[in-house]
Kinemage of the C-alpha trace (Angstrom):
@kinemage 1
@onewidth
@group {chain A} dominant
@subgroup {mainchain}
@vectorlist {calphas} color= white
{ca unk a 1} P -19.929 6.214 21.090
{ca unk a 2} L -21.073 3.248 18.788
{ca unk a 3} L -20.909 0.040 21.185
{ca unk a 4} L -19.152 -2.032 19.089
{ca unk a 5} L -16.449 0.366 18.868
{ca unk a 6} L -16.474 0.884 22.417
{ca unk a 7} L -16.047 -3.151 22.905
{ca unk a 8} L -13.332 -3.894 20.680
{ca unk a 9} L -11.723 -0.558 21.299
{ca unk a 10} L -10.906 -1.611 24.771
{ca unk a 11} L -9.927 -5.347 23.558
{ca unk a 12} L -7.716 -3.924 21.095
{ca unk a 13} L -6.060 -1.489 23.875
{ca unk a 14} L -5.350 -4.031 26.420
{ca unk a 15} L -4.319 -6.518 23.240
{ca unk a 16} L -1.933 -4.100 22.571
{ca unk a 17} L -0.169 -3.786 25.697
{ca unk a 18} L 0.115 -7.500 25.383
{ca unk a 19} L 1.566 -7.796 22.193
{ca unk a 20} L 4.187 -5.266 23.101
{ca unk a 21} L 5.638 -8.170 25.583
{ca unk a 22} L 5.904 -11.405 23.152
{ca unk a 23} L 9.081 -12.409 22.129
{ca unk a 24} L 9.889 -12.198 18.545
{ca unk a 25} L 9.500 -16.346 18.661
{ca unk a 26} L 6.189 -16.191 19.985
{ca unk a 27} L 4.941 -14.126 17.216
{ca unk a 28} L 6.728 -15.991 14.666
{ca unk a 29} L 4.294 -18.888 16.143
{ca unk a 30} L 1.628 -17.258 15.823
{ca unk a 31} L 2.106 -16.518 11.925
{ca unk a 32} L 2.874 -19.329 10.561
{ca unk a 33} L -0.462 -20.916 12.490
{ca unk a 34} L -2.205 -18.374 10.551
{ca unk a 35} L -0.539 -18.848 7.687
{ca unk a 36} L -1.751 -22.769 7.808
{ca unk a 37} L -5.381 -21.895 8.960
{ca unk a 38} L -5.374 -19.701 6.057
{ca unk a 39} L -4.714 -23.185 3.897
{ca unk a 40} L -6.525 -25.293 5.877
{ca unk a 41} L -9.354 -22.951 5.742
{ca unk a 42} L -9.393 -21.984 2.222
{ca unk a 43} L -12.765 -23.412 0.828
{ca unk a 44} L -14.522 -21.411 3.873
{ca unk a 45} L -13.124 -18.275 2.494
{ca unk a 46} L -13.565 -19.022 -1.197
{ca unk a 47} L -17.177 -19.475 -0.371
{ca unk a 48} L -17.222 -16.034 1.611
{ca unk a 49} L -15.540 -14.497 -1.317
{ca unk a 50} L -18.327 -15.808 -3.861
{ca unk a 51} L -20.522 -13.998 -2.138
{ca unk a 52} L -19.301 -10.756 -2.472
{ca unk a 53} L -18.304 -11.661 -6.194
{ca unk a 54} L -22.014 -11.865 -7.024
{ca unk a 55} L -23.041 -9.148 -5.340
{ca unk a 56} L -20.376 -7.064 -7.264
{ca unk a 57} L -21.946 -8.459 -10.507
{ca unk a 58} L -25.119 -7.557 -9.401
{ca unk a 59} L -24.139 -4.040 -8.180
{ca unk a 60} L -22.190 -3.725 -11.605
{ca unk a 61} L -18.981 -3.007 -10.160
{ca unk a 62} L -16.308 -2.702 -12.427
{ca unk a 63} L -13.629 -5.355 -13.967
{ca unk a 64} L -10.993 -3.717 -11.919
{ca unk a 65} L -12.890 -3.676 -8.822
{ca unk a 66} L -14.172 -7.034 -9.022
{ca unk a 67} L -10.969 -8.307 -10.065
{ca unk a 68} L -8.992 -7.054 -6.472
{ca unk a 69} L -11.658 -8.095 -4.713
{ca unk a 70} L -11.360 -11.624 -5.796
{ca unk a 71} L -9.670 -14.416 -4.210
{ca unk a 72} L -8.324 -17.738 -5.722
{ca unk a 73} L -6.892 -20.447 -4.826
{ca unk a 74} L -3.150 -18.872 -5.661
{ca unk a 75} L -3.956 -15.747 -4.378
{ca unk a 76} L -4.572 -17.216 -0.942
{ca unk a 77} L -1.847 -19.349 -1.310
{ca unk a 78} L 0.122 -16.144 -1.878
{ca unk a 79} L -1.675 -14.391 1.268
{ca unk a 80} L -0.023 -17.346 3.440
{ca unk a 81} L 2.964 -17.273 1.552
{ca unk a 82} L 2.950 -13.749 2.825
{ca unk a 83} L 2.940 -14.471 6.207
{ca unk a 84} L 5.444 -16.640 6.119
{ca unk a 85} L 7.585 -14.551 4.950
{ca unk a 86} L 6.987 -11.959 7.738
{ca unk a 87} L 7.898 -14.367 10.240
{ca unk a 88} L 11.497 -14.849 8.668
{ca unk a 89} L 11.759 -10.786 8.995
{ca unk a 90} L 13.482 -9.731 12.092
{ca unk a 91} L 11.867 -8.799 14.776
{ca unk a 92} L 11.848 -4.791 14.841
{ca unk a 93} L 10.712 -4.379 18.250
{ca unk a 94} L 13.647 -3.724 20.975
{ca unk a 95} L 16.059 -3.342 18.326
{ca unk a 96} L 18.662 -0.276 18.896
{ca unk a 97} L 19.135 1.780 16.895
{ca unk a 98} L 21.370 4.417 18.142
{ca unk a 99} L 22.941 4.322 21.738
{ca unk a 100} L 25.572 7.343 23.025
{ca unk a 101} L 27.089 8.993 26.227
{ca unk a 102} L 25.086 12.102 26.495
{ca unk a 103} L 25.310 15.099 29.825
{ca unk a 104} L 27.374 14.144 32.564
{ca unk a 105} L 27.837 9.801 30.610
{ca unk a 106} L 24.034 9.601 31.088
{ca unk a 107} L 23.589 6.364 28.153
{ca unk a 108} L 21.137 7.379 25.994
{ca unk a 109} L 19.252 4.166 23.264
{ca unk a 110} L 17.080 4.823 21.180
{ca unk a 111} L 14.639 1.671 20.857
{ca unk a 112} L 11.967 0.520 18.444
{ca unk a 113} L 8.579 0.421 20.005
{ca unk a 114} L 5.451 -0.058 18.492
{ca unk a 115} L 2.585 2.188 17.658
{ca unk a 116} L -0.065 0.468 19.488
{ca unk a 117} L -3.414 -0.005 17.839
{ca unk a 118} L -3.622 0.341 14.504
{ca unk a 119} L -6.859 1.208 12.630
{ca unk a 120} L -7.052 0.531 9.318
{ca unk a 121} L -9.827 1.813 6.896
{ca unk a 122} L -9.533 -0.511 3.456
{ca unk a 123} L -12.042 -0.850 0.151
{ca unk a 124} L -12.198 -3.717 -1.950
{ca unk a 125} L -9.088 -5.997 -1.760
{ca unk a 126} L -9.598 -8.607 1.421
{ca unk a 127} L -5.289 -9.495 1.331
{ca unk a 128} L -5.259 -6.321 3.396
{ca unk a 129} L -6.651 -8.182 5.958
{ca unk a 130} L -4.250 -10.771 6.231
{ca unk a 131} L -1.386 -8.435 5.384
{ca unk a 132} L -2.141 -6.186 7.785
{ca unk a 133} L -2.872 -8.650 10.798
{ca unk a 134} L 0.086 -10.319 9.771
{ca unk a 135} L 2.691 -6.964 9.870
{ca unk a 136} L 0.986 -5.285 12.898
{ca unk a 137} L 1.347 -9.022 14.810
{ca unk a 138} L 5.034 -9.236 13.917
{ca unk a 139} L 5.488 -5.357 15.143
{ca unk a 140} L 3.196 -5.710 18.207
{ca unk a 141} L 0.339 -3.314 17.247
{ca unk a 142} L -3.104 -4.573 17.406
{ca unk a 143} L -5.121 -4.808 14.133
{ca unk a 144} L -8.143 -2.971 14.247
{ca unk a 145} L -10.108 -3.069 10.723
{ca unk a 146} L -12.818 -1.834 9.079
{ca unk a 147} L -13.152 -3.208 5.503
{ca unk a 148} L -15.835 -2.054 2.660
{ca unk a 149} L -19.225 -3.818 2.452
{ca unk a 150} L -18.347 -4.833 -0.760
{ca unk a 151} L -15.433 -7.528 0.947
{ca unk a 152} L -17.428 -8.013 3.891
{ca unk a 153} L -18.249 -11.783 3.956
{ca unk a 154} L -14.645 -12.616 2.445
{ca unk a 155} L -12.829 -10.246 5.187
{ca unk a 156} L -15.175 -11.405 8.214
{ca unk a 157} L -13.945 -15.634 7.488
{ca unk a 158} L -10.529 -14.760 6.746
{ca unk a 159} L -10.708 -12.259 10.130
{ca unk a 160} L -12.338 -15.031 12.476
{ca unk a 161} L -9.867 -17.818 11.184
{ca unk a 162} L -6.723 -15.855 11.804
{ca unk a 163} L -7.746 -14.375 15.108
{ca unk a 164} L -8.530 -17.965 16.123
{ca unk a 165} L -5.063 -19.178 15.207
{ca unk a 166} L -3.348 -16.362 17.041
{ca unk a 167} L -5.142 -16.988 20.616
{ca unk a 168} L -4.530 -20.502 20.005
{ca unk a 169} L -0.615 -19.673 20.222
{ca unk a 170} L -1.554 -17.584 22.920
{ca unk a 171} L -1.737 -14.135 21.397
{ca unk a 172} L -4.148 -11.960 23.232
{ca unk a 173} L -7.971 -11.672 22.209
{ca unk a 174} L -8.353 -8.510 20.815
{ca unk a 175} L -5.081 -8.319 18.751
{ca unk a 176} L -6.878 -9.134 15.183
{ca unk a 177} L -10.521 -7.928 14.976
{ca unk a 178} L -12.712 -6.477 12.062
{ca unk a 179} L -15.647 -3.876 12.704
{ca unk a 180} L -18.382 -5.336 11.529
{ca unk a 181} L -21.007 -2.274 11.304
{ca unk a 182} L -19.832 -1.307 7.814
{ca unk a 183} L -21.883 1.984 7.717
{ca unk a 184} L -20.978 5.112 7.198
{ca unk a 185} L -22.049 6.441 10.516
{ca unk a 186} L -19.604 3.729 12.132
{ca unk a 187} L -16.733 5.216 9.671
{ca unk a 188} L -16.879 8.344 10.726
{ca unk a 189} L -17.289 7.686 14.835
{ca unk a 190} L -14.032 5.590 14.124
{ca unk a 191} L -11.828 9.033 12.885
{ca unk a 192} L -12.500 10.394 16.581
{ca unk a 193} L -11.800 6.888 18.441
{ca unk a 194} L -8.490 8.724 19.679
{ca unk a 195} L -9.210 7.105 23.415
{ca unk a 196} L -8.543 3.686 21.491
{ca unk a 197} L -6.368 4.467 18.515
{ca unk a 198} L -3.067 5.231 17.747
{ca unk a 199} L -2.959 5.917 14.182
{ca unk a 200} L -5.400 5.951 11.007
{ca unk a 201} L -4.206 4.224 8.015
{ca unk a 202} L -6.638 4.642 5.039
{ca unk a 203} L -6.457 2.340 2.131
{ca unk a 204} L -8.475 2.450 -1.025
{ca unk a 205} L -9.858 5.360 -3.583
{ca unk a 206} L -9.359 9.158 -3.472
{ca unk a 207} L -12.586 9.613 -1.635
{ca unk a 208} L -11.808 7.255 0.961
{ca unk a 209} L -8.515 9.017 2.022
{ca unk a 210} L -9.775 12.610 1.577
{ca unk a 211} L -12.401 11.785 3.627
{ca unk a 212} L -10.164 10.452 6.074
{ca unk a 213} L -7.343 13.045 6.078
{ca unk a 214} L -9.681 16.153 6.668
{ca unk a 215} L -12.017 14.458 9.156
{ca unk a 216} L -9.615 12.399 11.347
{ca unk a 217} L -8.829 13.541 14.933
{ca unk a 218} L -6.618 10.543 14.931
{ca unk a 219} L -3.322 10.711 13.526
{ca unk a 220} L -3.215 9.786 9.865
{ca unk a 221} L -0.782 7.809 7.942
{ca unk a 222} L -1.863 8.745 4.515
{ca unk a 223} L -1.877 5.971 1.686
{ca unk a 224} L -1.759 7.307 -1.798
{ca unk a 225} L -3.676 7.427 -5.319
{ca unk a 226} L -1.201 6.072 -7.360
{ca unk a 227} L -1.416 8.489 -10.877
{ca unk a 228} L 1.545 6.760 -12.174
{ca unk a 229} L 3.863 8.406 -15.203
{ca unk a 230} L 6.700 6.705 -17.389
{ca unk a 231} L 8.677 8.980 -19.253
{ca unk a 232} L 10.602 7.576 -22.499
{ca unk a 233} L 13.989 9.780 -22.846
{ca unk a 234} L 15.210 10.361 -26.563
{ca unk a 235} L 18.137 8.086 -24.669
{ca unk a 236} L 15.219 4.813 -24.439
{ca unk a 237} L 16.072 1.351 -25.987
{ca unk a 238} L 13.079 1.207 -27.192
{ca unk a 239} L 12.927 -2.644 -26.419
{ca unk a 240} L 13.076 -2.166 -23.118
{ca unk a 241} L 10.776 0.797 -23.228
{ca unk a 242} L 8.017 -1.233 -25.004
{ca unk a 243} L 8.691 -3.982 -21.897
{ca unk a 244} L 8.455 -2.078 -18.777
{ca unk a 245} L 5.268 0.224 -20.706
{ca unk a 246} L 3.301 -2.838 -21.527
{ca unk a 247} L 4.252 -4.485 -17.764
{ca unk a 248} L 3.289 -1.767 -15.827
{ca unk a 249} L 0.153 -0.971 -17.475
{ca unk a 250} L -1.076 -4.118 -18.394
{ca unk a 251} L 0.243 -6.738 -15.714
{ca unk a 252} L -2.768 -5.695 -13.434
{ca unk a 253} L -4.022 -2.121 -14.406
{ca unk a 254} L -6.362 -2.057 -10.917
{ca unk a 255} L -3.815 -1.151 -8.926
{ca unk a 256} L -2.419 1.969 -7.236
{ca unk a 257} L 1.033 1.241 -8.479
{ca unk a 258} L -0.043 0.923 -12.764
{ca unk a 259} L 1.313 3.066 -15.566
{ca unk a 260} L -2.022 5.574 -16.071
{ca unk a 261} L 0.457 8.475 -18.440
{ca unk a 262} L 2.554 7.678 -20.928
{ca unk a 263} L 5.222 10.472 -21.595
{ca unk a 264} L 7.310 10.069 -24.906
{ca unk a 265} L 10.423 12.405 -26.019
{ca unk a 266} L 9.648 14.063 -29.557
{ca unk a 267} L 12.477 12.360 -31.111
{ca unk a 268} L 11.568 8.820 -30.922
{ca unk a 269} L 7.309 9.272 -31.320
{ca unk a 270} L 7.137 8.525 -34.634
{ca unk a 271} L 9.085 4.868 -34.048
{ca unk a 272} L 7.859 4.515 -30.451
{ca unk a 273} L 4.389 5.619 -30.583
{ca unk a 274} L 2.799 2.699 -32.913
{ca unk a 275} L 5.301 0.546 -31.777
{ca unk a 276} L 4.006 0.592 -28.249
{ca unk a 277} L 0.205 0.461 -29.389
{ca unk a 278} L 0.585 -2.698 -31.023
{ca unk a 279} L 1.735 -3.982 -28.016
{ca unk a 280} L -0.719 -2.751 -26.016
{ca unk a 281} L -3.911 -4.735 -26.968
{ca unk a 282} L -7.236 -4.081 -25.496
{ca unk a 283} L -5.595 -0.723 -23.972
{ca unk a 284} L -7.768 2.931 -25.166
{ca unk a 285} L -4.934 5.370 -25.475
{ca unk a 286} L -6.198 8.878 -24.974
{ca unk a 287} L -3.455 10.733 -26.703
{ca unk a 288} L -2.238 14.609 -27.159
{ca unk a 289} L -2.808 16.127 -30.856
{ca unk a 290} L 0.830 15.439 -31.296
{ca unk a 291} L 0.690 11.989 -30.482
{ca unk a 292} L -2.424 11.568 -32.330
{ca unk a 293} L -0.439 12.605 -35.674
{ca unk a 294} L 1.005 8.710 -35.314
{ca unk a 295} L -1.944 7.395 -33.563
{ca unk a 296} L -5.058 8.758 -35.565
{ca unk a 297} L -7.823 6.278 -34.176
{ca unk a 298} L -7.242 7.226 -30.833
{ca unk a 299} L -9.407 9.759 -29.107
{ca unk a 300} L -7.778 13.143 -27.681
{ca unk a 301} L -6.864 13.671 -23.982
{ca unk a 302} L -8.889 16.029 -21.645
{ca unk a 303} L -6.886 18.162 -18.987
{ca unk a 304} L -8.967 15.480 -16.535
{ca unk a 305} L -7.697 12.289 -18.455
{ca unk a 306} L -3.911 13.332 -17.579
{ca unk a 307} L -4.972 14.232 -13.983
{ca unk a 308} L -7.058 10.819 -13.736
{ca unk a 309} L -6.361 6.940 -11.811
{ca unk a 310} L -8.250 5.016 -14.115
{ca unk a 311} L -7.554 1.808 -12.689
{ca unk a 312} L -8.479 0.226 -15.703
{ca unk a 313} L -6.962 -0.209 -19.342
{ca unk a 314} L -6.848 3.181 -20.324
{ca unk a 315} L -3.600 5.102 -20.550
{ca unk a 316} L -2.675 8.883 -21.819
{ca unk a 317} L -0.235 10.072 -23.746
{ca unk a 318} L 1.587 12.937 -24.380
{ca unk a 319} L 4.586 13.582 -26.475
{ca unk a 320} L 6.717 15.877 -24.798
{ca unk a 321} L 10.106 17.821 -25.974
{ca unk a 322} L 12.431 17.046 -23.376
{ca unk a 323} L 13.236 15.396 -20.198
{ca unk a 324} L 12.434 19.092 -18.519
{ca unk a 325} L 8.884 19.080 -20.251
{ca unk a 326} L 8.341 15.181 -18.676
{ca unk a 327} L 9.394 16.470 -15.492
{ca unk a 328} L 7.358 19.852 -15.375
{ca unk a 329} L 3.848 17.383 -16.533
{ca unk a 330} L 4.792 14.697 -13.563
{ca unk a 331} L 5.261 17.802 -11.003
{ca unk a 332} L 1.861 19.081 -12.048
{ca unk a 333} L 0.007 15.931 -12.315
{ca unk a 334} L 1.838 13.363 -10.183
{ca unk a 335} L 0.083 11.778 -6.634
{ca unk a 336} L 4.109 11.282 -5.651
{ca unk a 337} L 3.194 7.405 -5.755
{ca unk a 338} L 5.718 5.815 -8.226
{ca unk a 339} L 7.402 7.788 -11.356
{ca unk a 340} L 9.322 5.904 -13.863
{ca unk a 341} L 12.485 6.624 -16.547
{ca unk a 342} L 13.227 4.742 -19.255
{ca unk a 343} L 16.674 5.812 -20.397
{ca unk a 344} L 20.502 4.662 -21.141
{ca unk a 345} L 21.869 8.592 -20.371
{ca unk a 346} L 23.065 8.585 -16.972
{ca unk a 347} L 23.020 12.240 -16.587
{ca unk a 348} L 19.057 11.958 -17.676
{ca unk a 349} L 18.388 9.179 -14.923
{ca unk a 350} L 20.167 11.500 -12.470
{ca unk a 351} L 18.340 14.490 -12.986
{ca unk a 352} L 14.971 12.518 -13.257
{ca unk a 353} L 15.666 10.643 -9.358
{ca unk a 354} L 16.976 14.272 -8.229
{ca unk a 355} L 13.963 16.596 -9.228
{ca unk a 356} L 10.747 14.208 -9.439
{ca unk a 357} L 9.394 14.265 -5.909
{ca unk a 358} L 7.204 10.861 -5.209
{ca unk a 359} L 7.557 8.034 -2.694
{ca unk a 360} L 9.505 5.374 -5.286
{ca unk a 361} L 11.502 6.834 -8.378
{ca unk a 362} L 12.437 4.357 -11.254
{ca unk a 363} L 15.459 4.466 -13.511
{ca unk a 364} L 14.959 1.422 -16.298
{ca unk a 365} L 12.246 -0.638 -14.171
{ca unk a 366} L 8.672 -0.987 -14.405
{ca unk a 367} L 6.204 0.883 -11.455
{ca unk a 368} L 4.726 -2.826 -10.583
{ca unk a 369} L 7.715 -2.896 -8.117
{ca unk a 370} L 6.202 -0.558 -5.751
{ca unk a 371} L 5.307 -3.560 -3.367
{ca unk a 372} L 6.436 -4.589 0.121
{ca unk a 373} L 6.377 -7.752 -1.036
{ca unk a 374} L 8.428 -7.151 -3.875
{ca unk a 375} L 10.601 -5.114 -1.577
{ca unk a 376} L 11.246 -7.950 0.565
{ca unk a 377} L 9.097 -6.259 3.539
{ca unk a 378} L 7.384 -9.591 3.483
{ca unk a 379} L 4.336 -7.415 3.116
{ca unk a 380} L 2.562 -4.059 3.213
{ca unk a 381} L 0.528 -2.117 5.155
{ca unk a 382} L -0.127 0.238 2.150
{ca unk a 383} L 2.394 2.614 0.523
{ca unk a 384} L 2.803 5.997 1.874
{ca unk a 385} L 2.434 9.123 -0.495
{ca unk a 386} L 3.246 11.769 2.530
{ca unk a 387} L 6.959 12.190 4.084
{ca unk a 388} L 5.952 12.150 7.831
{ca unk a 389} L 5.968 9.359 9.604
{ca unk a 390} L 6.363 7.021 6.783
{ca unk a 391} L 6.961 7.147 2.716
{ca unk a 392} L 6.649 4.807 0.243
{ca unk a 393} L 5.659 0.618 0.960
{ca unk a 394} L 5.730 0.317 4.697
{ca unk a 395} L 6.623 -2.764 6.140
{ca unk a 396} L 7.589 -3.545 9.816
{ca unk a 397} L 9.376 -0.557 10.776
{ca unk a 398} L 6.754 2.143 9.421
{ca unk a 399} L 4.922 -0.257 11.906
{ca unk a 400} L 6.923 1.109 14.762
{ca unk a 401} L 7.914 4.002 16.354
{ca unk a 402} L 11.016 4.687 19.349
{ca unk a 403} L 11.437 5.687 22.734
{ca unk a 404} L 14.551 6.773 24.306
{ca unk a 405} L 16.144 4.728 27.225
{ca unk a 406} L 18.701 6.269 29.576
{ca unk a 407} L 20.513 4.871 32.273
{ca unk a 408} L 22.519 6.135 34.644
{ca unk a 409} L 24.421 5.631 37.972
{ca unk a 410} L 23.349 8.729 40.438
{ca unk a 411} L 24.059 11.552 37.874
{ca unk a 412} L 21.356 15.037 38.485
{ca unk a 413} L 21.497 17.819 36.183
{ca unk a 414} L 23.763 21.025 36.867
């Protein structure tokens, strides 16, 4: 087994066990000190993050990439902010959620408990970090990560401040750590750590998580490839349309949770269609040949273009001839990551929420909402494209699991 594995394997273990036992105003502590290192701290990490930046220019990553891999002063700001908030959460751990009398007036609780250690897999963006220190803290899992080489400098300072403000509020060594060995090699020894490990959470490209889900021996919460669709119904105000198009492609098109297909009801393309590419400046539109009949500069779509995350501003299109022809394209092509509807027939937005399948459906909102933070989770630990254990952005309680407690007075089966 690779030693440094080994090592912080075993911290992370016994951190666990530790965690499990701090009251909810211990924790609480313990984030908001991190949340102030973070501050206090903040030239340290900007410096780290520079670093990376110009090695991403060098390496020619792309404007998207680059762009969640840097830090600022606001984002930062935000990442404490973030924190923060988690503390305010309740505390998820103890809390019942179900008591009864079961055989014979045994009382039966079912209680929130948490997973343990948590190992997290991540490319690119080093607010993972803190977000996932911070949630698996407040739920009493210890945070064992492995970010990309690309974030490496950025993720180590903002790792070593934060684990130095938990132990100084008396949180166990061991309960924030990063792996440092950011090889391949180390990757793949860390999908068969199941002696140290809970659960696998994978967050970053397709490759990452494929790579992930079929190798893993350790249970795998699987974080998705967001190929997200908005649909225009024939029922659209088109105002509102052009809005929540323009927002969720444009507002940050590197992320998992941006517009990449644009669906449009034959009725309204001829208004819609060059209404919406005006408003979409510096975006390629790779359009269907009857889309192109009102967009004639753009460039056709491939069968891969409508299948694609381009993380980047690019968007297809495709005029379709009903709500059940926008359905029957996001069943085909969708990741089950975030779907939106843009429509003022309530009988449309009913169908669409019934029969598209994906971890966040939208009636009349843009996708950019698929966000713990947004969701008032504080934060995320990534958003969940499968149905078991978790779906969707998971906050605290995707952070936990339960046990049953029964008591009793004497009573033995019959």
């Amino acid at each position: 087994m690779h030693e440094e594995l080994k090592i912080k394997g075993q911290l992370a273990q016994e951190a666990a066990y530790q965690l499990g036992l701090l009251t909810a105003e211990e924790k609480n502590n313990a984030l908001m000190a991190m949340a102030e290192a973070l501050e206090k701290n903040k030239e340290e990490i900007l410096k780290a993050n520079k670093l990376d930046m110009e090695k991403g220019e060098a390496n020619n990553l792309s404007k998207a990439f680059l762009d969640r891999l840097l830090l600022t002063d606001g984002r930062i700001k935000d990442m404490a902010d973030g924190l923060r908030a988690i503390a305010k959460l309740e505390d998820p751990i103890g809390h019942i959620d179900e008591s009864w009398l079961g055989a014979e007036n045994i009382q039966i609780g079912k209680v929130r408990v948490p997973l343990g250690v948590v190992g997290i897999i991540y490319e690119a963006r080093p607010n993972v970090t803190v977000d996932a220190a911070g949630l698996c803290l407040k739920s009493g899992n210890a945070a064992f990560l492995r970010g990309s080489s690309d974030a490496f400098n950025s993720n180590l300072a903002i790792c070593r401040i934060l684990a130095a403000a938990c132990e100084q509020c008396g949180v166990p060594q061991g309960a924030v750590q990063l792996i440092e060995d950011t090889s391949r090699d180390c990757v793949n020894q860390m999908l068969k750590l199941n002696e140290y490990l809970d659960v696998l959470i994978p967050r970053g490209g397709a490759g990452l998580i494929k790579n992930v889900v079929e190798n893993s021996t350790v249970p795998v919460i699987q974080t998705g490839v967001g190929n997200c669709h908005i649909y225009i119904d024939d029922k659209a105000d088109l105002e509102m349309a052009v809005k929540i198009t323009v927002n969720g492609k444009m507002q940050r098109p590197g992320v998992c949770n941006a517009l990449e297909t644009l669906l449009v009801h034959q009725d309204l393309a001829q208004e819609f269609l060059p209404l919406i590419a005006a408003k979409l400046t510096n975006v390629e539109l790779r359009v269907c040949e009857k889309a192109k009949a009102y967009l004639p500069d753009c460039r056709l779509a491939t069968e891969e273009d409508y299948a694609t995350e381009f993380h980047d501003l690019i968007l297809a299109v495709k005029v379709v001839q009903d709500i059940d022809e926008a359905i029957a394209h996001i069943r085909k092509y969708s990741t089950k990551h975030s779907e939106v509807i843009v429509t003022n027939d309530y009988a449309h937005s009913r169908k669409f929420t019934h029969m598209v399948d994906a971890a966040c459906v939208y009636v009349n909102a843009s996708s950019r909402f698929s966000d713990g933070f947004q969701f008032g989770f504080g934060a995320e630990i990534g958003i969940s494209t499968q149905k078991l254990h978790a779906r969707g952005p998971m906050g605290l309680k995707e952070l936990t699991s339960y046990k049953y407690v029964i008591l009793g007075d004497g009573q033995v089966r019959k």
